[in-house]
N, CA, C and O of each residue as an XYZ file, in Angstrom:
884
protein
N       0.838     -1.191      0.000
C       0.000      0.000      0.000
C       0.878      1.247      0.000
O       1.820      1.521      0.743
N       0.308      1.989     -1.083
C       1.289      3.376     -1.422
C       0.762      3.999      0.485
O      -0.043      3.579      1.315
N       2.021      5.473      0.431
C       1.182      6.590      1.052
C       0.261      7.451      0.647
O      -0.159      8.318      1.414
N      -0.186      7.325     -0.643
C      -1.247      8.350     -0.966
C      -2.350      6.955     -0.814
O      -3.482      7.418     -0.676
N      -2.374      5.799     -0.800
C      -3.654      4.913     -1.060
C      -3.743      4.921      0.364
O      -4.877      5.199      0.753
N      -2.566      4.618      1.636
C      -2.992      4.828      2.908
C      -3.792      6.316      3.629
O      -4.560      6.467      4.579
N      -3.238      7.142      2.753
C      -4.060      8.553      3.297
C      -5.655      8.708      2.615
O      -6.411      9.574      3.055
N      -6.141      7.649      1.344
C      -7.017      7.940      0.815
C      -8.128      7.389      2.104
O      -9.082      7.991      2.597
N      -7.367      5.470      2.532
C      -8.136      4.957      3.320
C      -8.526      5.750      4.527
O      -9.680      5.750      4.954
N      -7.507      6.455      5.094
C      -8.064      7.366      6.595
C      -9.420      8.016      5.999
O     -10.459      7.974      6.657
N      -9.361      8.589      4.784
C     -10.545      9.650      4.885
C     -11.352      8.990      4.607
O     -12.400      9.431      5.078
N     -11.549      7.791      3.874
C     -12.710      6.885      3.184
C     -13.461      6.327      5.191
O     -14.645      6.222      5.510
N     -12.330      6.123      6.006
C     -13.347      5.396      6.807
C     -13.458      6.741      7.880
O     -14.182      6.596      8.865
N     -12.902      7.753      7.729
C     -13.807      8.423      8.694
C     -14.833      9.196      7.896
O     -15.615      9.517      8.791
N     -15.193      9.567      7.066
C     -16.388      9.875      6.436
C     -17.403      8.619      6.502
O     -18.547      8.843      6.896
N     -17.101      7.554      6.202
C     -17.595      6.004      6.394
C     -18.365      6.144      8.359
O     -19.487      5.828      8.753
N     -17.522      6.562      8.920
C     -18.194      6.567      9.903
C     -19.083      7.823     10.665
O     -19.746      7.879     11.700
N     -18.811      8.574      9.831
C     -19.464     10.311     10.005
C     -21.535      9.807      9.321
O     -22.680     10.071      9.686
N     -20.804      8.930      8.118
C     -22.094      8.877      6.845
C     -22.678      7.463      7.620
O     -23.403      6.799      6.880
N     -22.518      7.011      8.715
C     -23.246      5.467      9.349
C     -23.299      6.384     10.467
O     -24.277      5.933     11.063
N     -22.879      7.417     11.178
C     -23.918      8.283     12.169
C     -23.113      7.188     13.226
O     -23.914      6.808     14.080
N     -21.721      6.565     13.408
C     -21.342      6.297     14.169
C     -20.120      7.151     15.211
O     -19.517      6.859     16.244
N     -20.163      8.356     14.273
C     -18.827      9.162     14.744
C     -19.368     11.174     15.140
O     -19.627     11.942     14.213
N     -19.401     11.463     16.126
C     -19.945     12.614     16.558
C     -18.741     14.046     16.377
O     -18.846     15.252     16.601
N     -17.931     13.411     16.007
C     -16.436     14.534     16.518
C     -15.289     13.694     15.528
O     -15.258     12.468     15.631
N     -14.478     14.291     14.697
C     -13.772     14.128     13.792
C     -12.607     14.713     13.294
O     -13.029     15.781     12.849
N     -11.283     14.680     13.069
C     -10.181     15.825     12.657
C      -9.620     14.815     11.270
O      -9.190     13.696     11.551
N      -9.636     15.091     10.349
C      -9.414     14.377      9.372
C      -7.805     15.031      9.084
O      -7.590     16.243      9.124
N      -6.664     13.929      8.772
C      -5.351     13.732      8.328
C      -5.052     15.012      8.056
O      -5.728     15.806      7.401
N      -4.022     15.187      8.577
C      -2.593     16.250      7.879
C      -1.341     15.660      7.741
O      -1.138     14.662      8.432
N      -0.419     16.065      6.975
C       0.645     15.426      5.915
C       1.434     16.281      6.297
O       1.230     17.485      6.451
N       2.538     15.576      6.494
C       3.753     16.297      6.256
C       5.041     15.805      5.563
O       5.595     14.812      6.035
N       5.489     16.336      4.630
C       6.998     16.108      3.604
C       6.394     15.769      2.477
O       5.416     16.478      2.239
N       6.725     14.543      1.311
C       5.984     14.408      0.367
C       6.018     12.742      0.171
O       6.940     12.003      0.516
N       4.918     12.398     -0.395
C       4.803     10.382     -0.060
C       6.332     10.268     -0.785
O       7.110     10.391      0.161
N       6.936     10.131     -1.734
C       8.275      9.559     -2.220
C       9.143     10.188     -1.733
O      10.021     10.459     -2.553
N       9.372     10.678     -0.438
C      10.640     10.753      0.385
C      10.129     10.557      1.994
O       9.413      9.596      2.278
N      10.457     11.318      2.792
C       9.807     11.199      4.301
C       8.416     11.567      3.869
O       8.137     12.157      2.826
N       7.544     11.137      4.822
C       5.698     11.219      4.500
C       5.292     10.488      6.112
O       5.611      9.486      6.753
N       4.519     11.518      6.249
C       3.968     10.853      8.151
C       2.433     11.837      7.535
O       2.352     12.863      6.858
N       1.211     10.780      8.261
C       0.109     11.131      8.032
C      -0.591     10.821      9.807
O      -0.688      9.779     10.456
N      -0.975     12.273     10.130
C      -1.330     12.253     11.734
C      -2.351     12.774     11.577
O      -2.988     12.545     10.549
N      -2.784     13.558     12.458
C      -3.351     14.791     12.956
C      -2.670     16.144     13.401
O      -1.480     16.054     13.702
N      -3.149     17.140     13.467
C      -2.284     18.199     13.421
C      -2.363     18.040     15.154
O      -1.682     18.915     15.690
N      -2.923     17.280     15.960
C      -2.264     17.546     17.631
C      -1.619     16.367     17.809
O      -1.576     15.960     18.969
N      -1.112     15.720     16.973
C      -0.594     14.323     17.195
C       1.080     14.511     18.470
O       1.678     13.669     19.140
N       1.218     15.505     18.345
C       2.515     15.434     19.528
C       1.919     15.120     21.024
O       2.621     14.797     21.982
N       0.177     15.306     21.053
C      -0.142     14.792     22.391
C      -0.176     13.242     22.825
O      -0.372     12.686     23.905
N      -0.025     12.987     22.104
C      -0.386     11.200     21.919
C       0.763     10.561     22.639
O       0.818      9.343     22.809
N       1.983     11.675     23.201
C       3.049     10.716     23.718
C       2.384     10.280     25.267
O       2.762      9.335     25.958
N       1.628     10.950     25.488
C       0.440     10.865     26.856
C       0.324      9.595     27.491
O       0.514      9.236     28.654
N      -0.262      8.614     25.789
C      -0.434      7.310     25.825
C       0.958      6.468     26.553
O       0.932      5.375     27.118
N       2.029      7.283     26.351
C       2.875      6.443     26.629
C       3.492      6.261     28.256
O       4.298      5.393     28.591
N       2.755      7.555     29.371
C       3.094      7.598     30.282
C       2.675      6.510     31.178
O       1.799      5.705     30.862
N       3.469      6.485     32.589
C       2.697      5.395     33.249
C       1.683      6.408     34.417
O       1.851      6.736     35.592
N       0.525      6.689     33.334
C      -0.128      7.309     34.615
C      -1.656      6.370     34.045
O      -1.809      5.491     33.197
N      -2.693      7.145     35.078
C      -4.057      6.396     35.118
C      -4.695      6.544     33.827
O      -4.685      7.512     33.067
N      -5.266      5.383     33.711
C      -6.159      5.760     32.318
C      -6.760      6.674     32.122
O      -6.641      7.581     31.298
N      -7.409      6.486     32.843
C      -8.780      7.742     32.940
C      -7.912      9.145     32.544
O      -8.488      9.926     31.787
N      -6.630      9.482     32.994
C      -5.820     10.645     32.992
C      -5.124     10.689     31.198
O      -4.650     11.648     30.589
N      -5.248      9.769     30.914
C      -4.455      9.582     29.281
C      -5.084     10.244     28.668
O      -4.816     11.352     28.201
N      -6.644      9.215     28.547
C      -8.002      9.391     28.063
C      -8.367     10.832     27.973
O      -8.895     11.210     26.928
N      -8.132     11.776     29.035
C      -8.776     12.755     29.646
C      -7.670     14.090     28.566
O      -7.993     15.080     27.910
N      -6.298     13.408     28.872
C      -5.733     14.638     27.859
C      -5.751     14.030     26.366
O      -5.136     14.919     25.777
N      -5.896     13.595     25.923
C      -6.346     12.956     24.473
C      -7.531     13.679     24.489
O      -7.536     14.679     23.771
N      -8.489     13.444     25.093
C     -10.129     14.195     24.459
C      -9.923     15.939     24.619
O     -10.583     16.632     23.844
N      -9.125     16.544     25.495
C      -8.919     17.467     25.608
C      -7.608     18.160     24.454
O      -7.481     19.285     23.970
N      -7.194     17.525     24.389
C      -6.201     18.231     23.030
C      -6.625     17.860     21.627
O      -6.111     18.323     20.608
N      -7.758     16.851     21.678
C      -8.429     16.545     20.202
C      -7.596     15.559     19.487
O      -7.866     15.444     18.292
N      -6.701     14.865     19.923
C      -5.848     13.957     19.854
C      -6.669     12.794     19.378
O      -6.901     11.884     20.174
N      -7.205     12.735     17.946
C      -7.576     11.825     17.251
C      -8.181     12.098     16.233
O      -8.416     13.279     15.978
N      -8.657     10.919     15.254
C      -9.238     11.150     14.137
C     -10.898     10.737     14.229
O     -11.627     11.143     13.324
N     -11.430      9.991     15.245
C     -12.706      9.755     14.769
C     -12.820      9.707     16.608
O     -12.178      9.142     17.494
N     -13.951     10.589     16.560
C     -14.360     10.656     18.226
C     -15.757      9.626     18.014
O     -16.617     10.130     17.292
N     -16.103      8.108     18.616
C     -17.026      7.605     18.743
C     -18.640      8.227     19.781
O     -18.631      8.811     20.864
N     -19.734      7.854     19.013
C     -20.905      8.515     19.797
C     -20.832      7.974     21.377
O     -21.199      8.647     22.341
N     -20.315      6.695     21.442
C     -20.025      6.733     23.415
C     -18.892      7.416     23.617
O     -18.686      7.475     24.829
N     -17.803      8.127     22.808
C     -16.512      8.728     23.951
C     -15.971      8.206     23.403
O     -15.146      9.047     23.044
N     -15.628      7.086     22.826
C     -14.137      6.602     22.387
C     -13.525      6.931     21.482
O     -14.131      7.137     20.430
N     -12.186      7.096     21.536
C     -11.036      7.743     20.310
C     -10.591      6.975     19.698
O     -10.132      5.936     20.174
N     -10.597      7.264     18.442
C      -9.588      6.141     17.385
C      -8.473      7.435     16.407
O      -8.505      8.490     15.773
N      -7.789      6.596     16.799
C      -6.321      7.648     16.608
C      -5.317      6.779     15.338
O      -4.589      5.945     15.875
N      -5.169      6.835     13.824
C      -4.457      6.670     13.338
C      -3.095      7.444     13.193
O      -3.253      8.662     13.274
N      -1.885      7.063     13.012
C      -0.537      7.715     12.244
C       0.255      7.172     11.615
O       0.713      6.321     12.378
N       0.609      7.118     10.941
C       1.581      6.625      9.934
C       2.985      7.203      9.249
O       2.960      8.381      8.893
N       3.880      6.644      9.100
C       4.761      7.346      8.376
C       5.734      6.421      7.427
O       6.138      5.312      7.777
N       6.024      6.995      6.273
C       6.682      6.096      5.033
C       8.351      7.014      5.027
O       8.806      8.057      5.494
N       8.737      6.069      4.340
C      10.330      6.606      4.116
C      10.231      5.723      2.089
O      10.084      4.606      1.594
N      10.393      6.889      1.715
C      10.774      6.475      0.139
C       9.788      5.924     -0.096
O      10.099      4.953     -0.787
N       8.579      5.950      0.085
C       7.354      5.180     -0.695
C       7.087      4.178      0.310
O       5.962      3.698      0.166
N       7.707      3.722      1.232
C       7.685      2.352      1.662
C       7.145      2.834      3.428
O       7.464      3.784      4.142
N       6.519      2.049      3.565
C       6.171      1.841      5.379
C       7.116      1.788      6.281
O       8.025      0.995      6.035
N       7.224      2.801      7.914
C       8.369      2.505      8.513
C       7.814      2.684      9.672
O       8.615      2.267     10.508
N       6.902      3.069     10.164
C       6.093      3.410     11.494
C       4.510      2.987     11.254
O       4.244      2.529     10.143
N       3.849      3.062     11.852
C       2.596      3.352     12.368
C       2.073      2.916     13.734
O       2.395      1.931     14.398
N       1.109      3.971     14.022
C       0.487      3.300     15.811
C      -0.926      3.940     15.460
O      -1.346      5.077     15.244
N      -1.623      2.241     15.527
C      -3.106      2.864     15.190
C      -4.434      2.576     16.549
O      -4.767      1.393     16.616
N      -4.994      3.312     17.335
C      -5.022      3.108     18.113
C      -6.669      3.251     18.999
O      -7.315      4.201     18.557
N      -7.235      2.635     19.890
C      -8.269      2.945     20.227
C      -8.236      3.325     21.339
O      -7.150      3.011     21.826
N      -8.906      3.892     22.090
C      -9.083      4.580     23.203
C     -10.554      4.771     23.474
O     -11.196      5.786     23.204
N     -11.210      3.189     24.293
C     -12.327      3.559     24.981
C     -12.397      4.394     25.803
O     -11.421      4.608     26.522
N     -13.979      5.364     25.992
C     -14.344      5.916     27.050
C     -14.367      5.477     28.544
O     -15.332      4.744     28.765
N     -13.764      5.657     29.385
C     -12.982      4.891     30.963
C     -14.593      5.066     32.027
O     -14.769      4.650     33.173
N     -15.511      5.782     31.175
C     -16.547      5.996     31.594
C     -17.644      5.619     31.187
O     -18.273      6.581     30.747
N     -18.390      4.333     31.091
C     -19.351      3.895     31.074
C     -20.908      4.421     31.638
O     -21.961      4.451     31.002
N     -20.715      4.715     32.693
C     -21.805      4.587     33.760
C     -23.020      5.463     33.296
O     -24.026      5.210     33.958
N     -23.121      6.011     32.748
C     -23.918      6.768     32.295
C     -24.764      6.257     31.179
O     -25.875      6.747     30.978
N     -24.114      4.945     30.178
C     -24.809      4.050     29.548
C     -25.001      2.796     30.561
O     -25.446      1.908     29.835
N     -24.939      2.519     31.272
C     -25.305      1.412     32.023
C     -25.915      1.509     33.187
O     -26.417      0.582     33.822
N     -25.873      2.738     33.499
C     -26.726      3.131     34.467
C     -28.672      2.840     33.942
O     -29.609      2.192     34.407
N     -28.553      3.345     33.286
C     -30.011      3.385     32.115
C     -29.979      2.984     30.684
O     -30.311      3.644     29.699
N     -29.508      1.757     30.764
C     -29.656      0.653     29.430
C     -30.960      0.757     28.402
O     -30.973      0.645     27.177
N     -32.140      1.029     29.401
C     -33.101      1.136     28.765
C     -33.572      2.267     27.677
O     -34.596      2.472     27.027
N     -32.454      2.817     27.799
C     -32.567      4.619     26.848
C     -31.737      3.990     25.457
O     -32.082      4.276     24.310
N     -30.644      3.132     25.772
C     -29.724      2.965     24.438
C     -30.032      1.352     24.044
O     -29.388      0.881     23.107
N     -30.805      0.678     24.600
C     -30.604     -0.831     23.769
C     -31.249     -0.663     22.404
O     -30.764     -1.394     21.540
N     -32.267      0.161     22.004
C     -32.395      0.347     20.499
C     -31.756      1.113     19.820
O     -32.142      1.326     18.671
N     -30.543      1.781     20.343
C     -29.718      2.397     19.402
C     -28.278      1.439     18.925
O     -27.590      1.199     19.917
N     -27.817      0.973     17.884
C     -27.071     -0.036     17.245
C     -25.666      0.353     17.713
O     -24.810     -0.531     17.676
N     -25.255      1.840     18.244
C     -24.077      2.258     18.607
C     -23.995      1.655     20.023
O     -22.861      1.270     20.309
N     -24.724      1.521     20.763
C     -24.442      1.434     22.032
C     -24.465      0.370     22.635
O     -23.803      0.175     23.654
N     -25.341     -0.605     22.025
C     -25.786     -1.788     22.214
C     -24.486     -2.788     22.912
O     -24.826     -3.609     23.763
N     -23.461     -2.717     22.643
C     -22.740     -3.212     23.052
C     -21.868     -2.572     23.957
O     -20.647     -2.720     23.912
N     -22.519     -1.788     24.866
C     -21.499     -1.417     25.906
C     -22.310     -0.806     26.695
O     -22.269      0.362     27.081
N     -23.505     -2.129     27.068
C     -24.642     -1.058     28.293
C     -24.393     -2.347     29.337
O     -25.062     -2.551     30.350
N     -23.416     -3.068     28.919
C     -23.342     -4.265     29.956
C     -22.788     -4.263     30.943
O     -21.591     -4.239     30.655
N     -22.989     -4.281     32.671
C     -22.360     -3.479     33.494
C     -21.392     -4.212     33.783
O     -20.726     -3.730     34.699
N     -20.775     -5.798     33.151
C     -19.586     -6.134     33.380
C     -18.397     -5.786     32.469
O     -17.318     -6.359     32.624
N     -18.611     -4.726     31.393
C     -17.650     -4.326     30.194
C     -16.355     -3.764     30.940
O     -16.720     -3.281     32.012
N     -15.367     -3.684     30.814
C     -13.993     -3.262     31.512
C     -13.726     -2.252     30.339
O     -13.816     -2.968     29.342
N     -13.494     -1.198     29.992
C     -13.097     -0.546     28.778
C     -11.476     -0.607     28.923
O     -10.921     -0.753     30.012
N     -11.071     -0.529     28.190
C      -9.651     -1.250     27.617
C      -9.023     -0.381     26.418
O      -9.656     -0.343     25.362
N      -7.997      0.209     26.513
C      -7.149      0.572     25.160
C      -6.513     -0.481     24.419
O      -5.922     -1.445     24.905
N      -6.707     -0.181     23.026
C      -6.005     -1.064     22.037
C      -5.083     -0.334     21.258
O      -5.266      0.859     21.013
N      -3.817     -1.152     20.731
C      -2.651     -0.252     19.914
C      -2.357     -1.375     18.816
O      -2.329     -2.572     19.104
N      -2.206     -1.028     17.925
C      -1.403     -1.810     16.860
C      -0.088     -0.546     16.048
O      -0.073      0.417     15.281
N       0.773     -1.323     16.798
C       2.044     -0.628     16.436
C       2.610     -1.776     15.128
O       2.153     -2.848     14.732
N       3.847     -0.930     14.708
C       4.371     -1.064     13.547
C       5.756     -0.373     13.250
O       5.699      0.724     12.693
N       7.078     -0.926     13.581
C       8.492      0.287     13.358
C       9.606     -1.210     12.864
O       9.939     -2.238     13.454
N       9.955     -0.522     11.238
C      10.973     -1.419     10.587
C      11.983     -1.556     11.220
O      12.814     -2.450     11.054
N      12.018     -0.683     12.013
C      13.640     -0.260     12.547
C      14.052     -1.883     13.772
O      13.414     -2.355     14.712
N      15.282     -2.256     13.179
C      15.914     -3.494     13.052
C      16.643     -3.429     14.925
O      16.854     -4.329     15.737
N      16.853     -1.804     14.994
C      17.096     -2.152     16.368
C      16.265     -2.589     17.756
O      16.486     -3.012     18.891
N      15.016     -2.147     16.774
C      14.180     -2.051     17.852
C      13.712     -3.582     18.602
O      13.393     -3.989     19.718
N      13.950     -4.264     16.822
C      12.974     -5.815     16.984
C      13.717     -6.794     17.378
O      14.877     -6.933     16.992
N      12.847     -7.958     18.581
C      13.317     -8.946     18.925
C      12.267    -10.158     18.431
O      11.094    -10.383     18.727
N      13.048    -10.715     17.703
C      11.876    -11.871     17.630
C      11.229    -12.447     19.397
O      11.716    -12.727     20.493
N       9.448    -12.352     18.549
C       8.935    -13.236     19.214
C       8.328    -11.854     20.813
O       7.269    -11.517     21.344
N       9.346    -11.625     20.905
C       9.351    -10.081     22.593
C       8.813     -9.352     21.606
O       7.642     -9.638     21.356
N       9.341     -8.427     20.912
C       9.383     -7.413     20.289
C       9.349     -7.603     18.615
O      10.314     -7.528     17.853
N       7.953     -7.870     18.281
C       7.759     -8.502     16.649
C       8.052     -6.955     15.708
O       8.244     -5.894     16.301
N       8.048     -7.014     14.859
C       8.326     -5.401     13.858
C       6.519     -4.743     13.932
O       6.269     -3.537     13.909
N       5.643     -5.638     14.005
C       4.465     -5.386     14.275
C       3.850     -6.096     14.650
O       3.769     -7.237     14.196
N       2.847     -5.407     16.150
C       2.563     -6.062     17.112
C       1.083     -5.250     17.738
O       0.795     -4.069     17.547
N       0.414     -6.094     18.392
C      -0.796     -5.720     19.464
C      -0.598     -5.440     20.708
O       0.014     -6.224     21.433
N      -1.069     -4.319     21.133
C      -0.958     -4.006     22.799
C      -1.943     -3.840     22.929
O      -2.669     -3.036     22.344
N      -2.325     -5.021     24.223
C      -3.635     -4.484     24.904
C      -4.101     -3.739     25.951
O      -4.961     -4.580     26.212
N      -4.316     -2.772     26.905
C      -4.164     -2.729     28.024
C      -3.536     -2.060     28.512
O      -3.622     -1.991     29.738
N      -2.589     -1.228     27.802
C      -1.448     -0.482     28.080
C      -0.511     -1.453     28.848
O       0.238     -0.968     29.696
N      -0.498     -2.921     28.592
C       0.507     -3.497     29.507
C       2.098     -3.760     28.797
O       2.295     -4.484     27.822
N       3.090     -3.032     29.497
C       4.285     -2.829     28.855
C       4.761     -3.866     28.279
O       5.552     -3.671     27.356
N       4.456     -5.088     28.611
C       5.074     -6.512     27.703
C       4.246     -7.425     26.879
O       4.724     -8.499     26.515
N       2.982     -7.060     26.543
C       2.151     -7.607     25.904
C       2.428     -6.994     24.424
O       2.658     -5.786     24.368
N       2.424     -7.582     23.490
C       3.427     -7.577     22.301
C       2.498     -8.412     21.388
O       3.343     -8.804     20.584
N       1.383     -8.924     20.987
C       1.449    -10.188     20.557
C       1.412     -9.924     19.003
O       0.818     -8.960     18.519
N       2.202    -11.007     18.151
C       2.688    -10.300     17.041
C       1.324    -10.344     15.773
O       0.448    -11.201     15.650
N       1.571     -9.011     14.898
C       0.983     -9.176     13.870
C       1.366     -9.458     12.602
O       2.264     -8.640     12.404
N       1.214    -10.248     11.410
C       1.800    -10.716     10.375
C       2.147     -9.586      9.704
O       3.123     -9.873      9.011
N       1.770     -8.171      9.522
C       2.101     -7.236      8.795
C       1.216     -6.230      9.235
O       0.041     -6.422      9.547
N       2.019     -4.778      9.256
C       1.406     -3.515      9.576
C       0.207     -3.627      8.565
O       0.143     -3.992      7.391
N      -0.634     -3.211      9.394
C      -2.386     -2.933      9.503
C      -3.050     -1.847      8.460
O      -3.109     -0.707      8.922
N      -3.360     -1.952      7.650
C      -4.080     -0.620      7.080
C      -5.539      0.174      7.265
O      -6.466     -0.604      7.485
N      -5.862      1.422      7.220
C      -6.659      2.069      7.724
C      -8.304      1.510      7.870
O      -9.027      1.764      8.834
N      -8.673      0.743      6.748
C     -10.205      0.550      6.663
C      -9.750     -1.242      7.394
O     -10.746     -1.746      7.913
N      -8.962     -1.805      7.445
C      -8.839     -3.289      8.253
C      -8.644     -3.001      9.479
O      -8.556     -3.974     10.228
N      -8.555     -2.069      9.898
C      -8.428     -1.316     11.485
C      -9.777     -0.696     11.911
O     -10.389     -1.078     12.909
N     -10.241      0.384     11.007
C     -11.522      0.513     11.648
C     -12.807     -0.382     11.137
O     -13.983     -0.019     11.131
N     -12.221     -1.773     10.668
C     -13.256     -2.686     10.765
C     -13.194     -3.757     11.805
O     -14.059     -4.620     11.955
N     -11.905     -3.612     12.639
C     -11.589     -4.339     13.380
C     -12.258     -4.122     14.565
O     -12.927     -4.886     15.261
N     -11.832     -2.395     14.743
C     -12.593     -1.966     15.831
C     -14.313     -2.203     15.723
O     -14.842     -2.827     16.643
N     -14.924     -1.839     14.912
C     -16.113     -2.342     14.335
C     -16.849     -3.300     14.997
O     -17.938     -3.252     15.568
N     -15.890     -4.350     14.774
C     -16.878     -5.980     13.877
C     -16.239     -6.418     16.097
O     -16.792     -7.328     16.715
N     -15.337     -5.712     16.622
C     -15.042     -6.234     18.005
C     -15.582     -5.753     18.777
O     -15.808     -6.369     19.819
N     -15.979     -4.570     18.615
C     -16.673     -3.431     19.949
C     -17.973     -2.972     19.526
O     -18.853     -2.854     20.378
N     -18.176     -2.732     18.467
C     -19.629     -2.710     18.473
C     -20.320     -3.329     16.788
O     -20.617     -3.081     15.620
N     -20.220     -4.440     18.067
C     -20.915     -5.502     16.537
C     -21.707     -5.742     16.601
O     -21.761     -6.905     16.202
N     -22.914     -5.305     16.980
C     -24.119     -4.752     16.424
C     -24.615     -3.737     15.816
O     -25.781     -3.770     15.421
N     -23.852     -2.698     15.640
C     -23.536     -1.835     14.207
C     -23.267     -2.171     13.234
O     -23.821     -1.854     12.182
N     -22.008     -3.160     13.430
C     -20.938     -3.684     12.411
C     -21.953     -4.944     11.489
O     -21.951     -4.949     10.258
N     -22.536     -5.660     12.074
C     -23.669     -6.314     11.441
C     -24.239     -5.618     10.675
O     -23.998     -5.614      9.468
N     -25.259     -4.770     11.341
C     -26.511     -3.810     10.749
C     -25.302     -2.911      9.846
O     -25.984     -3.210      8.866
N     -24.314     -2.209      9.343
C     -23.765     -1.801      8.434
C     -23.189     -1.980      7.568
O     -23.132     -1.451      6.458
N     -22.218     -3.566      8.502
C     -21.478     -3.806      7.127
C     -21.408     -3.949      5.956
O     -20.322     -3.736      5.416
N     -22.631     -4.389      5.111
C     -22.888     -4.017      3.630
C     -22.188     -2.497      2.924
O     -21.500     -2.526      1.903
N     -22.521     -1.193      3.693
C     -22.297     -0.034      4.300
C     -20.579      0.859      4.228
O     -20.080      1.906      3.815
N     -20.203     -0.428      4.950
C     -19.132     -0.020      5.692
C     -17.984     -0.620      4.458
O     -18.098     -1.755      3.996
N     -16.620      0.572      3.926
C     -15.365      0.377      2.767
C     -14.839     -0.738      3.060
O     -14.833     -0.968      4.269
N     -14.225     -1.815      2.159
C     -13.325     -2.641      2.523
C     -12.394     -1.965      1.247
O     -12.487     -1.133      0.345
N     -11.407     -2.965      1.859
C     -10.037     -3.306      0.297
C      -9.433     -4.166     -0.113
O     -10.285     -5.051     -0.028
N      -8.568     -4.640     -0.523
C      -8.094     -6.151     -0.718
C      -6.578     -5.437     -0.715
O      -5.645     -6.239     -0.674
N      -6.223     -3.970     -0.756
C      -4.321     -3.763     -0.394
C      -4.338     -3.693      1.241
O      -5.123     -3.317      2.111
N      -2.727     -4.403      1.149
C      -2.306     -4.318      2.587
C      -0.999     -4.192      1.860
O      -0.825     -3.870      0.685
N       0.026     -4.555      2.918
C       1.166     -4.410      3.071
C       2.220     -5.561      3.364
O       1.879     -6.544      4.022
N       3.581     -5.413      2.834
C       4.175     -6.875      3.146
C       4.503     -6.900      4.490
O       4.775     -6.018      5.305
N       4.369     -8.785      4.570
C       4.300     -9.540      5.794
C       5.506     -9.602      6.409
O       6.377    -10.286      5.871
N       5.804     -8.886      7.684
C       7.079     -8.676      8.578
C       7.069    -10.084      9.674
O       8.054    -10.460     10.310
N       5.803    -10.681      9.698
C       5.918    -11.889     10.952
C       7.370    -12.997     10.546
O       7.884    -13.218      9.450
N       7.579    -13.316     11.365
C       9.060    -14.548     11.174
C       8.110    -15.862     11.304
O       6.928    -15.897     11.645
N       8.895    -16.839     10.965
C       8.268    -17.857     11.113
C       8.108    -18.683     12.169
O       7.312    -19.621     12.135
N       9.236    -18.261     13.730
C       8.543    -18.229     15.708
C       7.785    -17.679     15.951
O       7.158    -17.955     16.974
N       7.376    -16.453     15.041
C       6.220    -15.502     15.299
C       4.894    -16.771     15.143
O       3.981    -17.087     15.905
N       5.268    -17.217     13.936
C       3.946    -17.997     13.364
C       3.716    -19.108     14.434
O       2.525    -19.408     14.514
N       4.400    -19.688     15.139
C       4.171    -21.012     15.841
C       3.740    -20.244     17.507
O       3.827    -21.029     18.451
N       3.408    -19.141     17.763
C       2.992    -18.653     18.581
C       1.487    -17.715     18.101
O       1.141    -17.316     16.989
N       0.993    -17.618     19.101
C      -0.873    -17.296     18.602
C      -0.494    -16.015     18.402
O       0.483    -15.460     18.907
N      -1.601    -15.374     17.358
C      -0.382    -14.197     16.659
C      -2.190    -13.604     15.542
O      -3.299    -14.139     15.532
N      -1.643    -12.275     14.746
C      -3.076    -12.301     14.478
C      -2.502    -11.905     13.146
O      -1.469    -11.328     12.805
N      -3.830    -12.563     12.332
C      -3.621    -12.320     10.911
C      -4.302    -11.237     10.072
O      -5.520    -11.179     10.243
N      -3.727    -10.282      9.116
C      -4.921     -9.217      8.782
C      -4.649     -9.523      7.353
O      -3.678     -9.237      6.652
N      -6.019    -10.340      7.026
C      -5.759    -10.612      5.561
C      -6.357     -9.474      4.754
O      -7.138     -8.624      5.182
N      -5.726     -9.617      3.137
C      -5.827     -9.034      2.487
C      -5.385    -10.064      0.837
O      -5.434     -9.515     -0.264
């Protein structure tokens, strides 16, 4: 996947989710350098996002993320979905694509009976839901990677510093926000998916083959 076909996908699925009335709040991509040399596709507050990386309380991450606008698609319960990306010479060398549930429920589960006929919510009026951040990272860089610890691209769940589990190849924009989709609120993702962009480009496969003999996730294409 070029960088201009990855920047087309950001806008295809957040309009995708503006036009399914699943997304209330929105900052659509800014670019910087040009796709055939350095090329990073963020948001223009994307320097807040190092937030994510502190060891402080969720609720406190969450809280400066919604407050600096630190994302691309604000969900109708609160949750952030935060893409970035960046290419070197045409080619993929970063990305961290990322979700950020609302740490605050209670207000849909308090009174279930207001949202079980709405398809957005339906899945998160359940008062045993734990809301949880998700990351799918992605960095070529050779120093960084350890087989198997440290895959070239990988899942974090939880913000837990050693949870790693590897992915066969960096993720692209509409296989990410169908992921989030078809996992968190899939009873939208049902009732839309007809609806909702797919693609058949991805990107080449960085998993090793210890990666493969360990449970590991696949994003076909």
């Amino acid at each position: 996947m070029t960088p201009k076909q990855t920047l087309k996908q950001i806008n295809e699925l957040i309009l995708a989710m503006v036009q399914l009335s699943l997304s209330n709040e929105q900052n659509f991509p800014t670019t910087r350098g040009k796709p055939n040399a350095a090329f990073e596709i963020s948001v223009s507050t994307a320097e807040g996002m190092s937030v994510a990386l502190k060891n402080v309380a969720y609720r406190d991450v969450y809280a400066e993320l919604e407050k600096a606008r630190c994302f691309n698609i604000k969900m109708l319960d609160g949750a952030l979905v935060s893409l970035r990306y960046r290419f070197q010479a045409g080619y993929i060398c970063e990305h961290s694509l990322a979700y950020f549930p609302s740490p605050d429920l209670e207000h849909f589960q308090n009174e279930p009976e207001v949202y079980l006929d709405d398809d957005i919510y339906a899945d998160v009026v359940a008062k045993n839901i734990v809301p949880f951040p998700i990351r799918f990272d992605f960095s070529n860089d050779a120093a960084k990677f350890v087989e198997v610890h440290h895959p070239y691209s990988h899942l974090t769940l939880g913000q837990y510093k050693n949870c790693r589990i590897p992915v066969c190849s960096p993720m692209g924009p509409l296989a990410f926000g169908g992921f989030v989709l078809r996992n968190f609120y899939n009873t939208a993702f049902r009732n839309f998916s007809a609806k909702f962009p797919t693609s058949n480009l991805g990107f080449d496969k960085t998993i090793t083959a210890k990666e493969r003999k360990i449970p590991h996730i696949v994003c076909g294409h």
